[in-house]
C-alpha positions in Angstrom: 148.8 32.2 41.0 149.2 32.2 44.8 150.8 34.5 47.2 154.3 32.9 47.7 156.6 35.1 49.2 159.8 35.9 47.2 162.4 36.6 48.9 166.5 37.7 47.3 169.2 35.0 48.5 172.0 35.9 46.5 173.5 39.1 44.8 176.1 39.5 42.2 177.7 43.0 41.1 179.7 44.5 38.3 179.5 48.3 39.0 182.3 50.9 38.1 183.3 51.5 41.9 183.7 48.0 42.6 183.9 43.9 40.9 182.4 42.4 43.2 179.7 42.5 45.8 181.7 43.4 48.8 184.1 45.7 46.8 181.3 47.2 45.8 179.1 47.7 49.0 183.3 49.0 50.3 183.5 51.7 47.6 179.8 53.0 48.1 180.1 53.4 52.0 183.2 55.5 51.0 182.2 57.8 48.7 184.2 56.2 46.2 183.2 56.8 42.4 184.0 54.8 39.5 183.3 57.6 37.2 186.5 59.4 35.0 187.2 59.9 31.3 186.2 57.5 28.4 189.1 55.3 27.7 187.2 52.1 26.0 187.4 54.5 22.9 188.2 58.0 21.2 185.7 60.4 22.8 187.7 63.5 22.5 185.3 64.4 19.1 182.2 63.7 21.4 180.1 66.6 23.8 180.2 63.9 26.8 183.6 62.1 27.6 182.8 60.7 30.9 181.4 57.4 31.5 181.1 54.9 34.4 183.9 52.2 33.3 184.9 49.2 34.7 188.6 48.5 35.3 190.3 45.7 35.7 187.6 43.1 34.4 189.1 40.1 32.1 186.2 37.8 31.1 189.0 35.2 30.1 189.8 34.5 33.8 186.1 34.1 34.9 184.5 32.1 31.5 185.2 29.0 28.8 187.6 30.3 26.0 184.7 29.3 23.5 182.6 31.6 25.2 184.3 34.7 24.6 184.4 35.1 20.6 180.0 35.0 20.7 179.6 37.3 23.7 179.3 41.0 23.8 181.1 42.5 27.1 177.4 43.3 28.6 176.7 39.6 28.6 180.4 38.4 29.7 179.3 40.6 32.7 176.1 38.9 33.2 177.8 35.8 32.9 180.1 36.5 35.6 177.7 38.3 37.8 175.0 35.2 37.4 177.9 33.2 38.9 178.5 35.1 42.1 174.9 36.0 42.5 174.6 31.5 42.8 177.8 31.6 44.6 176.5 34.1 46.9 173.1 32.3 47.2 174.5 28.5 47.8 172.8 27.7 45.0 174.9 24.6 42.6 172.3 24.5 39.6 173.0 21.3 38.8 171.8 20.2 41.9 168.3 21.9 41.2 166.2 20.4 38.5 166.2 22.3 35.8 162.8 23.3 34.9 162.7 24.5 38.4 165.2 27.5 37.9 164.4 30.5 35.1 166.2 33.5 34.2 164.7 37.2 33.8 166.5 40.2 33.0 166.2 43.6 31.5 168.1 45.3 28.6 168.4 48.6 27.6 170.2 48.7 24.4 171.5 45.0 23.9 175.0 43.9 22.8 175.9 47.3 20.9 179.5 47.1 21.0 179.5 43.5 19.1 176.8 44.7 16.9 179.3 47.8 16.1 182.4 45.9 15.9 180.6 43.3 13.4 179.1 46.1 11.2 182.6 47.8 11.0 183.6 44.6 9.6 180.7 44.2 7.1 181.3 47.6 5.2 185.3 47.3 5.3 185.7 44.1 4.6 182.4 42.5 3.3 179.5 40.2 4.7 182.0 36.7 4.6 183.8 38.5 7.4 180.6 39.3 9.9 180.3 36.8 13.1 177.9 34.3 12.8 177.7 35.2 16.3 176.0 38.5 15.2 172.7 36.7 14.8 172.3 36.9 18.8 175.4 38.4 20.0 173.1 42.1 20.0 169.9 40.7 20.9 168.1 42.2 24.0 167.4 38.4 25.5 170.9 37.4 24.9 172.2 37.9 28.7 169.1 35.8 29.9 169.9 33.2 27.1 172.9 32.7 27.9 172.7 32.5 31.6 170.3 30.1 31.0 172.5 27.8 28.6 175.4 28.0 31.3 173.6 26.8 34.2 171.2 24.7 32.8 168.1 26.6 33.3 165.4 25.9 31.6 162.3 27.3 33.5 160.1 30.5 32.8 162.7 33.1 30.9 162.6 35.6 29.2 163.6 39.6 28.9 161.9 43.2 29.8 163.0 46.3 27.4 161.7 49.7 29.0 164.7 51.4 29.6 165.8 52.4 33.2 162.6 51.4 34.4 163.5 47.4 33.3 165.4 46.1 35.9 162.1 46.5 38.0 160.5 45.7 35.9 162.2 42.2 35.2 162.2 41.3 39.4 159.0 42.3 38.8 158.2 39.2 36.2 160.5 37.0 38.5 158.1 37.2 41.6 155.2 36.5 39.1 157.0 33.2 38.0 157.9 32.6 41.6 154.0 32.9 42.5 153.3 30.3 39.2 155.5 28.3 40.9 158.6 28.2 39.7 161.1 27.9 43.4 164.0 30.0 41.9 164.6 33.1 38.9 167.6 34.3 38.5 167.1 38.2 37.5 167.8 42.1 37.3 169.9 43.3 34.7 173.2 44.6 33.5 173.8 47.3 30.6 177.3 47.8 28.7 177.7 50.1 25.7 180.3 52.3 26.3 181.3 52.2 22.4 181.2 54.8 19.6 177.4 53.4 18.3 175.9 53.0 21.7 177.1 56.4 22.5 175.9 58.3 20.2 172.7 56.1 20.9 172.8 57.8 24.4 173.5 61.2 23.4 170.5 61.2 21.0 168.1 61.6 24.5 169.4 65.0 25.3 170.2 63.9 28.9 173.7 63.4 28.7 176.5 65.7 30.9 178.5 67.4 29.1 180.7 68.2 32.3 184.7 67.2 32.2 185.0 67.2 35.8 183.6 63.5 37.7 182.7 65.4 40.4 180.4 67.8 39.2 179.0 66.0 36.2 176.4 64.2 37.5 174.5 65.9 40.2 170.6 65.1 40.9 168.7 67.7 42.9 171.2 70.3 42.4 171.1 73.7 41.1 173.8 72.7 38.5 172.2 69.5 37.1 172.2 69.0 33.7 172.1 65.6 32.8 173.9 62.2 34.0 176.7 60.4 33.2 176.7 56.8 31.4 178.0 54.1 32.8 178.3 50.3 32.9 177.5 47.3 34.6 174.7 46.3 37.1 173.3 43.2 39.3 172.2 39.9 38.9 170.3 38.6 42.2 168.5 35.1 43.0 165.0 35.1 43.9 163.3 32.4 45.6 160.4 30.8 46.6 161.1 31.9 50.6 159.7 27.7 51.7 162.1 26.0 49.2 165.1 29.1 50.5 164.3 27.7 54.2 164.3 23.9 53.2 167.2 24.1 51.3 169.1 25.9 54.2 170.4 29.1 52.1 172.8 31.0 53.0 170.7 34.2 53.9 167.8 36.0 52.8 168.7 39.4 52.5 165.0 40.9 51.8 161.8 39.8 50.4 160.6 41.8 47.2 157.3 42.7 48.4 155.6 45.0 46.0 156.3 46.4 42.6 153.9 48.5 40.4 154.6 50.2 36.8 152.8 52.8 35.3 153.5 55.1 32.2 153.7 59.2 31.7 150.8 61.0 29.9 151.9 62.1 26.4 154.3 65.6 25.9 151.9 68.2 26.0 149.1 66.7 27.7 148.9 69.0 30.7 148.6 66.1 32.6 151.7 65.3 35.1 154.2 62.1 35.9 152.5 58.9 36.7 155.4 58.5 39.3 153.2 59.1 42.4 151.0 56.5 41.6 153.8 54.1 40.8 154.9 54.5 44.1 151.4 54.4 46.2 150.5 51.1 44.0 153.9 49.7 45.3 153.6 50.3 48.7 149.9 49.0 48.3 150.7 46.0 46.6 153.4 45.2 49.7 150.3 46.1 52.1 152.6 48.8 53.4 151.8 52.9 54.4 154.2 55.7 54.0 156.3 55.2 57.4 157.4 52.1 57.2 159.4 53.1 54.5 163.4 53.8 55.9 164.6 55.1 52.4 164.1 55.9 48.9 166.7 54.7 46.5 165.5 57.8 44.1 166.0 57.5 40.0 168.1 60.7 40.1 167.8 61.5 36.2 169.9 65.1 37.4 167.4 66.7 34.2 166.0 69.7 36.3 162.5 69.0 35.0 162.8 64.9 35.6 164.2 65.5 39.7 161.8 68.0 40.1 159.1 65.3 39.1 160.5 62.9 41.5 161.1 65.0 44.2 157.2 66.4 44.1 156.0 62.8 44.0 158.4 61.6 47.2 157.4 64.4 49.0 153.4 63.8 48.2 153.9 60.3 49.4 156.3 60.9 52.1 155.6 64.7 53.4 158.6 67.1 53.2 161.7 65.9 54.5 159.6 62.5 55.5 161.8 60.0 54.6 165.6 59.9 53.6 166.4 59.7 50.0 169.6 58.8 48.3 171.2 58.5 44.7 174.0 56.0 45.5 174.2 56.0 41.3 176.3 59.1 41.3 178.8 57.4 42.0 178.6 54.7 39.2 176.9 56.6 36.5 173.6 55.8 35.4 173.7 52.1 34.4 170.4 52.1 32.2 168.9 48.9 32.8 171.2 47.9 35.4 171.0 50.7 37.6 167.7 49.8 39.5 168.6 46.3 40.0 171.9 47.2 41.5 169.9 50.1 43.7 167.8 47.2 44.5 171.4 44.9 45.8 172.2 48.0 47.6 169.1 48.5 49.2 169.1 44.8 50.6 172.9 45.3 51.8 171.0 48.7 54.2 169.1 46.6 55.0 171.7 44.1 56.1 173.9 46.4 57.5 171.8 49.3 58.9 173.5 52.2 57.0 172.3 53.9 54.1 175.0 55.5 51.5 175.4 58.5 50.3 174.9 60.7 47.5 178.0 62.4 47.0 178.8 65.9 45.2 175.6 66.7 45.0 174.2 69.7 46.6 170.2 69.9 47.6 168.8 72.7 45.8 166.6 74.6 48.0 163.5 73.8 45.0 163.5 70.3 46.8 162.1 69.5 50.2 163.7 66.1 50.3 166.1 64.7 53.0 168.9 63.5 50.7 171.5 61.6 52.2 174.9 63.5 51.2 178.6 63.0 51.5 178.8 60.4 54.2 176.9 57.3 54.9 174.3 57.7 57.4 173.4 55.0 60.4 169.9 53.7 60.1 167.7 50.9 61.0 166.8 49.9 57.6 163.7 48.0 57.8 162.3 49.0 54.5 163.1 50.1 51.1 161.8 51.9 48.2 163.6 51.8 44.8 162.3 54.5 41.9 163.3 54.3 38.0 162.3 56.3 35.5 162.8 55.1 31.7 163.5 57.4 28.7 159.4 57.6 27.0 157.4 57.6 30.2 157.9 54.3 32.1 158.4 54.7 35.6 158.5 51.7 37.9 158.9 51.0 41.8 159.5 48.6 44.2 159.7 47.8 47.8 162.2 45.3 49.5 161.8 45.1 53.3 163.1 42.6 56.1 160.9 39.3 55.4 157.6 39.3 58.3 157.6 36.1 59.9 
């Protein structure tokens, strides 16, 4: 393995505030939320009825007819988002050869609604009825699979499960295949199951909102949290090998992915606290970076009292009190599962580009937390270097650092 440097070239978003990277990056400088009552089913029988939808998606305007009847919506989404992130990146995959290109991403749940929809009609109407599609339609690897298929990649692939804490981890296992030598990964994640099974899948981890009102559902390092709100969609973005980005002329390099690190939670009970700090130091260690050169921390922001106050001790340990701004642009979106960090990640790198950092809107700093959370409005900054945290549901907590390339 040698020290390549990888660096993102292209980015493609689904998020609930925005289709689109530019919509996007337009809704989060606003304060605009995607975030309002269920309407993909029936929730009125269910404690949480707000989720993070998507409006005004049709996958028959972006893919083949043929692909549509084997696809879950989490993986028409990928699909679509894999496209722009190319687009973005000036990448024509058939112009690349193919064992030279891989695909990485993360899942949370897989394909649930398809899974649902094709167990509904198993029981009602017996098995000769159930997609044959079903075999892969729900499968946790399907989005990279399928990626891959379309664009004709068949280099190092493959799929990370561990929650919120995935779509790290999965750029993660893209830089390591970039260092193997593989010039381009496509990676990150997106996460869709806003249906009946997937959310009483959710509900089951007792960190669910039970708030009616979008605006004061979801509020991390408030007095009032008490959970988050679901949502769907993510970010797909193109890593490369920065040598073959500069011979091949891209487009631009928004950041290089610079260091990453994992590292898991003692057991309930222990005694023994989060293993966040450490994820962080190892991080900025593996990027050979210190504290201040960090501009901002894209935080996890699980709005569970005990979980911010976690985060907020291990930022402020790392960073001093008030050391560094912080900001939860996912309260806007919903938590995305294993497409939140990878989209934090899209965001960070569009700071970066821009020199603004967005905001975390409703929320309210509780006085428990010395942190310098970025609220309401955007805020002007020379954005030099990012942090982004996740936390998955069991202990996994990830971080990684994305900074301006040095030359």
């Amino acid at each position: 393995m040698n020290d390549a440097t990888t660096v993102v070239t292209g980015l493609g978003v689904a998020a609930p505030n925005g289709l689109g990277l530019e919509p996007y990056w337009s809704a989060a400088l606003a304060g605009r939320g995607g975030i309002g009552p269920v309407t993909r089913f029936d929730a009125s029988g269910y404690p949480a009825r707000l989720a993070g939808e998507i409006d005004g998606f049709a996958a028959e305007d972006h893919l083949p007819s043929r692909l549509l009847p084997q696809t879950d919506r989490m993986t028409q989404l990928a699909l679509v988002g894999a496209d722009w992130a190319l687009q973005d990146a000036g990448i024509v995959p058939a112009e690349l050869p193919e064992y030279d290109m891989g695909v990485i991403t993360a899942s949370h749940s897989g394909g649930f609604e398809f899974g649902q929809n094709e167990l509904r009609a198993l029981w009602s109407k017996g098995g000769r009825y159930v997609s044959a599609y079903q075999s892969f339609a729900w499968f946790y690897a399907v989005n990279s699979g399928q990626v891959s298929i379309r664009n004709g990649m068949r280099g190092p692939s493959g799929v990370v499960v561990s929650d919120q804490a995935g779509g790290l981890d999965a750029l993660a296992q893209a830089r390591r295949q970039i260092r193997r030598g593989t010039p381009v990964v496509v990676s990150g994640a997106v996460d869709a199951s806003i249906c009946p099974w997937g959310w009483v899948a959710q509900w089951a981890s007792g960190r669910i909102s039970r708030g009616t009102d979008p605006t004061r559902a979801y509020l991390p390092f408030d007095d009032e949290a008490a959970g988050h709100v679901p949502g769907e969609g993510g970010a797909l973005l193109v890593l490369e090998e920065a040598g073959h980005a500069r011979e091949r002329g891209a487009c631009q390099v928004y950041a290089e992915l610079a260091g990453h690190s994992a590292t898991f939670d003692p057991r309930p009970g222990s005694g023994r606290g989060s293993a966040l700090q450490r994820a962080v130091e190892q991080a900025l260690a593996d990027a050979d970076a210190v504290p201040d050169e960090v501009d901002v921390v894209f935080a996890d922001a699980a709005a569970v009292p005990g979980l911010d106050r976690a985060e907020a001790e291990a930022i402020t340990k790392v960073f001093g009190p008030r050391g560094v701004p912080v900001t939860a642009p996912k309260t806007m979106t919903g938590r995305l599962y294993s497409g939140a960090a990878p989209l934090d990640v899209a965001t960070a790198c569009l700071s970066i580009r821009d020199g603004v950092i967005p905001p975390t809107v409703h929320s309210s700093l509780s006085g428990a937390y010395d942190l310098d959370l970025v609220v309401d409005t955007p805020r002007a900054a020379t954005v030099g270097t990012a942090l982004v945290l996740a936390r998955g549901h069991g202990g996994f907590n990830s971080a990684v650092v994305v900074r301006v390339p040095r030359t």
